[in-house]
C-alpha positions in Angstrom: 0.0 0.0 0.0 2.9 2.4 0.9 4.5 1.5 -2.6 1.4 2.3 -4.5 0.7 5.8 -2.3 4.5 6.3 -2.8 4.5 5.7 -6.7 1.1 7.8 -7.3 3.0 10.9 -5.6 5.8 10.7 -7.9 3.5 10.5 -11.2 1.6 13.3 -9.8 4.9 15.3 -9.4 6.3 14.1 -12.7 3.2 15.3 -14.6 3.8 18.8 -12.5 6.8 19.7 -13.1 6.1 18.9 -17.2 3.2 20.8 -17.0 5.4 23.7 -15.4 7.7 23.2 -18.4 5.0 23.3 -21.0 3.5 26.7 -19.6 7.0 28.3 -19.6 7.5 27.3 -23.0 3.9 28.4 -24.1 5.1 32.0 -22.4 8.4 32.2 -24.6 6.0 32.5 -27.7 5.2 35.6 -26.5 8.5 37.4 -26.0 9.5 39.1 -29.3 12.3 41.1 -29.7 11.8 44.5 -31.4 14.0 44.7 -34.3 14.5 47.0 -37.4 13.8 46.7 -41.0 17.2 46.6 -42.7 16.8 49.6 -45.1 14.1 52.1 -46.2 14.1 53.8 -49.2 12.4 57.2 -49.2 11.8 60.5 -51.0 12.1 63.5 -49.0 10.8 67.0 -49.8 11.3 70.5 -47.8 10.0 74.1 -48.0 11.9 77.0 -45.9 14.4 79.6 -46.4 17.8 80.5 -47.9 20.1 83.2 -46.3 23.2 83.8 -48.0 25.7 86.2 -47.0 29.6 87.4 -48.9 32.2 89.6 -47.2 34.2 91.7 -49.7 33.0 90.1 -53.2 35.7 89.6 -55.4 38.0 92.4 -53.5 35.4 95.2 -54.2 34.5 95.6 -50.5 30.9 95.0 -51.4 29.1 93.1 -48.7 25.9 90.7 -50.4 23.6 89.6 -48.1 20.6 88.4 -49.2 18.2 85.2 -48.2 14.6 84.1 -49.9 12.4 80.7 -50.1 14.2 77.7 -50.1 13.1 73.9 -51.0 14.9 70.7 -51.8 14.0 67.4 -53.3 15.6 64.2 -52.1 16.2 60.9 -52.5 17.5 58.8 -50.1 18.1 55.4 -48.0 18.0 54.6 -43.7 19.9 51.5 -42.8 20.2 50.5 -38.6 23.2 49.1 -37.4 22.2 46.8 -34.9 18.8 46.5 -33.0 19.6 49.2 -30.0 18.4 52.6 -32.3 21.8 53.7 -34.3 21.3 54.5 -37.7 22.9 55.6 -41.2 21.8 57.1 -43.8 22.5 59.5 -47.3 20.6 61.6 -49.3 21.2 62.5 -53.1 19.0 65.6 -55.0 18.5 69.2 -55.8 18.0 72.3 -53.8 17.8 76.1 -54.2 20.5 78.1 -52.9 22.0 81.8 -53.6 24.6 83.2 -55.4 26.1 86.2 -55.5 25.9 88.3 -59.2 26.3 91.6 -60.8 23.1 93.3 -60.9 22.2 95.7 -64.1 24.0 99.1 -62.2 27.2 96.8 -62.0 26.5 96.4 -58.3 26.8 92.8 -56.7 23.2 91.1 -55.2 21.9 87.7 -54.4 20.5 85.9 -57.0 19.0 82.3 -56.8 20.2 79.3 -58.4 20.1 75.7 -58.3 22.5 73.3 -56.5 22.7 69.2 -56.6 23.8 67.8 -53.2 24.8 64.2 -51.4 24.8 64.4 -47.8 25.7 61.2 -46.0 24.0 60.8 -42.6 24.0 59.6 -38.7 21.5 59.2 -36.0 19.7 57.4 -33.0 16.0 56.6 -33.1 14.3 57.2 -29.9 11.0 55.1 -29.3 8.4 57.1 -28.3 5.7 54.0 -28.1 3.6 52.7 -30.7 5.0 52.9 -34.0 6.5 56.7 -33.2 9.7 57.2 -32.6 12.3 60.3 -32.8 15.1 60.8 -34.4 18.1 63.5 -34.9 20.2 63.2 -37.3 24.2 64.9 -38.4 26.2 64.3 -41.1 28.5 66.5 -43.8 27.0 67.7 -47.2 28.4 68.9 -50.4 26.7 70.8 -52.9 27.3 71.8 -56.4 25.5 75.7 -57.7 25.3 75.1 -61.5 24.4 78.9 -62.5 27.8 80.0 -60.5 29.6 76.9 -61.1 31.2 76.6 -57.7 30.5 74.7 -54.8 29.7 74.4 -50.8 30.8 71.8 -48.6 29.3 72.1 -44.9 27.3 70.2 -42.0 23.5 69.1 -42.4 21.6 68.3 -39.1 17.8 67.7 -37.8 15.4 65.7 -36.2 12.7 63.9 -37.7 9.8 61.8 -36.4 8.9 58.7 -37.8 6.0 56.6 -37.7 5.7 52.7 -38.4 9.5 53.3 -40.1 7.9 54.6 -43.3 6.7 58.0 -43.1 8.4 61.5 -41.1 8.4 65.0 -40.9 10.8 67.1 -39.3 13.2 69.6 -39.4 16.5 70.2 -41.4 19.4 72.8 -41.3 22.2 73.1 -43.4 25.4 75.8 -42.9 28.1 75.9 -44.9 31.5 75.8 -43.9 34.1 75.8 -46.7 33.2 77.8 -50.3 35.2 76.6 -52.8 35.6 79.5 -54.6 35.4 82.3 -51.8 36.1 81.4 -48.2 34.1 84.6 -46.8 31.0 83.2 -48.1 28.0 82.0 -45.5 25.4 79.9 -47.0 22.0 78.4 -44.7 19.0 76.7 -45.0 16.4 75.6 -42.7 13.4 73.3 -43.9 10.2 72.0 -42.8 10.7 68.2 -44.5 8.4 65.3 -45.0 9.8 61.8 -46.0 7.3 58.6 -47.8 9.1 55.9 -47.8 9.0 52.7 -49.9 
Protein backbone atom coordinates (compact mmCIF):
# COMPACT_ATOMS: atom_id res chain seq x y z
CA UNK A 1 0.00 0.00 0.00
CA UNK A 2 2.92 2.39 0.92
CA UNK A 3 4.51 1.54 -2.65
CA UNK A 4 1.44 2.34 -4.46
CA UNK A 5 0.71 5.80 -2.25
CA UNK A 6 4.49 6.33 -2.83
CA UNK A 7 4.46 5.66 -6.75
CA UNK A 8 1.06 7.76 -7.27
CA UNK A 9 2.98 10.90 -5.58
CA UNK A 10 5.84 10.69 -7.95
CA UNK A 11 3.51 10.53 -11.18
CA UNK A 12 1.60 13.28 -9.79
CA UNK A 13 4.85 15.29 -9.36
CA UNK A 14 6.27 14.06 -12.66
CA UNK A 15 3.19 15.27 -14.61
CA UNK A 16 3.76 18.83 -12.47
CA UNK A 17 6.84 19.72 -13.08
CA UNK A 18 6.09 18.91 -17.24
CA UNK A 19 3.25 20.78 -17.00
CA UNK A 20 5.36 23.71 -15.39
CA UNK A 21 7.68 23.19 -18.35
CA UNK A 22 5.04 23.27 -20.99
CA UNK A 23 3.49 26.70 -19.63
CA UNK A 24 6.98 28.32 -19.57
CA UNK A 25 7.51 27.29 -23.00
CA UNK A 26 3.94 28.41 -24.09
CA UNK A 27 5.06 32.01 -22.36
CA UNK A 28 8.40 32.15 -24.61
CA UNK A 29 5.96 32.48 -27.70
CA UNK A 30 5.23 35.58 -26.47
CA UNK A 31 8.47 37.44 -25.99
CA UNK A 32 9.51 39.08 -29.29
CA UNK A 33 12.27 41.10 -29.68
CA UNK A 34 11.81 44.51 -31.40
CA UNK A 35 13.96 44.65 -34.32
CA UNK A 36 14.45 47.02 -37.43
CA UNK A 37 13.83 46.67 -40.98
CA UNK A 38 17.22 46.63 -42.72
CA UNK A 39 16.83 49.58 -45.09
CA UNK A 40 14.13 52.12 -46.22
CA UNK A 41 14.08 53.76 -49.17
CA UNK A 42 12.43 57.21 -49.17
CA UNK A 43 11.79 60.47 -50.95
CA UNK A 44 12.11 63.52 -48.95
CA UNK A 45 10.85 66.96 -49.82
CA UNK A 46 11.29 70.45 -47.80
CA UNK A 47 10.01 74.08 -48.02
CA UNK A 48 11.90 77.00 -45.94
CA UNK A 49 14.36 79.55 -46.39
CA UNK A 50 17.76 80.52 -47.89
CA UNK A 51 20.09 83.22 -46.25
CA UNK A 52 23.21 83.84 -48.05
CA UNK A 53 25.72 86.17 -47.04
CA UNK A 54 29.57 87.40 -48.91
CA UNK A 55 32.24 89.55 -47.20
CA UNK A 56 34.24 91.67 -49.74
CA UNK A 57 33.05 90.11 -53.23
CA UNK A 58 35.73 89.59 -55.44
CA UNK A 59 38.05 92.39 -53.54
CA UNK A 60 35.44 95.16 -54.22
CA UNK A 61 34.49 95.64 -50.52
CA UNK A 62 30.90 95.01 -51.37
CA UNK A 63 29.14 93.09 -48.67
CA UNK A 64 25.94 90.72 -50.39
CA UNK A 65 23.55 89.58 -48.06
CA UNK A 66 20.60 88.37 -49.16
CA UNK A 67 18.16 85.19 -48.17
CA UNK A 68 14.62 84.06 -49.91
CA UNK A 69 12.40 80.65 -50.12
CA UNK A 70 14.19 77.74 -50.13
CA UNK A 71 13.12 73.91 -51.01
CA UNK A 72 14.92 70.75 -51.78
CA UNK A 73 14.04 67.37 -53.35
CA UNK A 74 15.62 64.22 -52.14
CA UNK A 75 16.21 60.93 -52.47
CA UNK A 76 17.54 58.84 -50.07
CA UNK A 77 18.11 55.38 -48.03
CA UNK A 78 18.05 54.59 -43.67
CA UNK A 79 19.88 51.46 -42.84
CA UNK A 80 20.17 50.52 -38.60
CA UNK A 81 23.16 49.14 -37.44
CA UNK A 82 22.18 46.80 -34.87
CA UNK A 83 18.80 46.49 -32.96
CA UNK A 84 19.55 49.16 -30.04
CA UNK A 85 18.36 52.64 -32.27
CA UNK A 86 21.82 53.65 -34.32
CA UNK A 87 21.34 54.53 -37.74
CA UNK A 88 22.86 55.64 -41.22
CA UNK A 89 21.81 57.05 -43.83
CA UNK A 90 22.48 59.48 -47.29
CA UNK A 91 20.56 61.64 -49.32
CA UNK A 92 21.17 62.45 -53.07
CA UNK A 93 19.04 65.61 -55.00
CA UNK A 94 18.45 69.23 -55.79
CA UNK A 95 17.99 72.32 -53.78
CA UNK A 96 17.78 76.10 -54.24
CA UNK A 97 20.53 78.12 -52.89
CA UNK A 98 21.97 81.79 -53.60
CA UNK A 99 24.65 83.24 -55.43
CA UNK A 100 26.10 86.17 -55.50
CA UNK A 101 25.86 88.26 -59.24
CA UNK A 102 26.30 91.60 -60.82
CA UNK A 103 23.07 93.35 -60.94
CA UNK A 104 22.18 95.70 -64.11
CA UNK A 105 24.04 99.05 -62.21
CA UNK A 106 27.17 96.75 -62.03
CA UNK A 107 26.50 96.45 -58.27
CA UNK A 108 26.76 92.81 -56.66
CA UNK A 109 23.18 91.13 -55.25
CA UNK A 110 21.91 87.65 -54.45
CA UNK A 111 20.48 85.90 -56.98
CA UNK A 112 19.01 82.30 -56.85
CA UNK A 113 20.24 79.34 -58.43
CA UNK A 114 20.10 75.75 -58.33
CA UNK A 115 22.45 73.34 -56.53
CA UNK A 116 22.70 69.19 -56.62
CA UNK A 117 23.78 67.80 -53.25
CA UNK A 118 24.77 64.16 -51.41
CA UNK A 119 24.85 64.38 -47.84
CA UNK A 120 25.70 61.18 -45.96
CA UNK A 121 24.01 60.85 -42.56
CA UNK A 122 23.97 59.58 -38.70
CA UNK A 123 21.53 59.17 -36.04
CA UNK A 124 19.73 57.36 -33.02
CA UNK A 125 15.98 56.57 -33.09
CA UNK A 126 14.28 57.17 -29.86
CA UNK A 127 11.03 55.09 -29.34
CA UNK A 128 8.37 57.07 -28.27
CA UNK A 129 5.72 54.01 -28.15
CA UNK A 130 3.63 52.73 -30.69
CA UNK A 131 5.01 52.90 -34.01
CA UNK A 132 6.47 56.66 -33.20
CA UNK A 133 9.74 57.19 -32.57
CA UNK A 134 12.28 60.31 -32.76
CA UNK A 135 15.11 60.76 -34.40
CA UNK A 136 18.11 63.48 -34.86
CA UNK A 137 20.22 63.16 -37.28
CA UNK A 138 24.18 64.90 -38.36
CA UNK A 139 26.25 64.29 -41.10
CA UNK A 140 28.49 66.48 -43.79
CA UNK A 141 27.02 67.71 -47.17
CA UNK A 142 28.44 68.91 -50.42
CA UNK A 143 26.66 70.84 -52.86
CA UNK A 144 27.26 71.82 -56.40
CA UNK A 145 25.46 75.70 -57.75
CA UNK A 146 25.25 75.08 -61.49
CA UNK A 147 24.45 78.92 -62.54
CA UNK A 148 27.77 80.00 -60.52
CA UNK A 149 29.63 76.93 -61.09
CA UNK A 150 31.20 76.62 -57.72
CA UNK A 151 30.54 74.67 -54.80
CA UNK A 152 29.75 74.38 -50.84
CA UNK A 153 30.81 71.77 -48.57
CA UNK A 154 29.31 72.07 -44.91
CA UNK A 155 27.27 70.23 -42.05
CA UNK A 156 23.54 69.10 -42.36
CA UNK A 157 21.59 68.25 -39.09
CA UNK A 158 17.78 67.68 -37.83
CA UNK A 159 15.39 65.72 -36.17
CA UNK A 160 12.67 63.93 -37.66
CA UNK A 161 9.79 61.78 -36.35
CA UNK A 162 8.89 58.75 -37.76
CA UNK A 163 5.97 56.57 -37.69
CA UNK A 164 5.74 52.66 -38.38
CA UNK A 165 9.47 53.33 -40.06
CA UNK A 166 7.92 54.64 -43.25
CA UNK A 167 6.68 57.99 -43.13
CA UNK A 168 8.43 61.45 -41.14
CA UNK A 169 8.39 64.98 -40.93
CA UNK A 170 10.84 67.08 -39.26
CA UNK A 171 13.25 69.62 -39.37
CA UNK A 172 16.47 70.15 -41.43
CA UNK A 173 19.42 72.82 -41.30
CA UNK A 174 22.24 73.11 -43.44
CA UNK A 175 25.41 75.79 -42.94
CA UNK A 176 28.14 75.90 -44.94
CA UNK A 177 31.55 75.82 -43.91
CA UNK A 178 34.08 75.77 -46.68
CA UNK A 179 33.19 77.79 -50.29
CA UNK A 180 35.24 76.57 -52.82
CA UNK A 181 35.57 79.54 -54.60
CA UNK A 182 35.40 82.30 -51.78
CA UNK A 183 36.14 81.38 -48.22
CA UNK A 184 34.06 84.59 -46.79
CA UNK A 185 30.97 83.15 -48.09
CA UNK A 186 27.99 82.01 -45.52
CA UNK A 187 25.37 79.91 -46.98
CA UNK A 188 22.00 78.44 -44.65
CA UNK A 189 18.98 76.72 -45.05
CA UNK A 190 16.40 75.64 -42.65
CA UNK A 191 13.43 73.28 -43.95
CA UNK A 192 10.23 71.97 -42.82
CA UNK A 193 10.68 68.19 -44.49
CA UNK A 194 8.35 65.25 -44.97
CA UNK A 195 9.85 61.75 -46.01
CA UNK A 196 7.29 58.55 -47.82
CA UNK A 197 9.11 55.92 -47.78
CA UNK A 198 9.05 52.66 -49.87
Amino acid sequence: MKRLILLALLVVSGMGAQAQIVSSKSNLVYVEKKTHSSLTFYVKAGIGVDAFRRENYHNTGYVVDDSGFGYELDFGLRGFIGNQGAFWGAEIGGMSAIEAKYNYNGNPTGEGDIAGQVNPYFGWDFSLGGNVSLAPFVGPYASYCFKASEGYIGVSTGINFWFSGKYAVGVNYRRSIVDLEDDDTAFQKILLTGIIGF
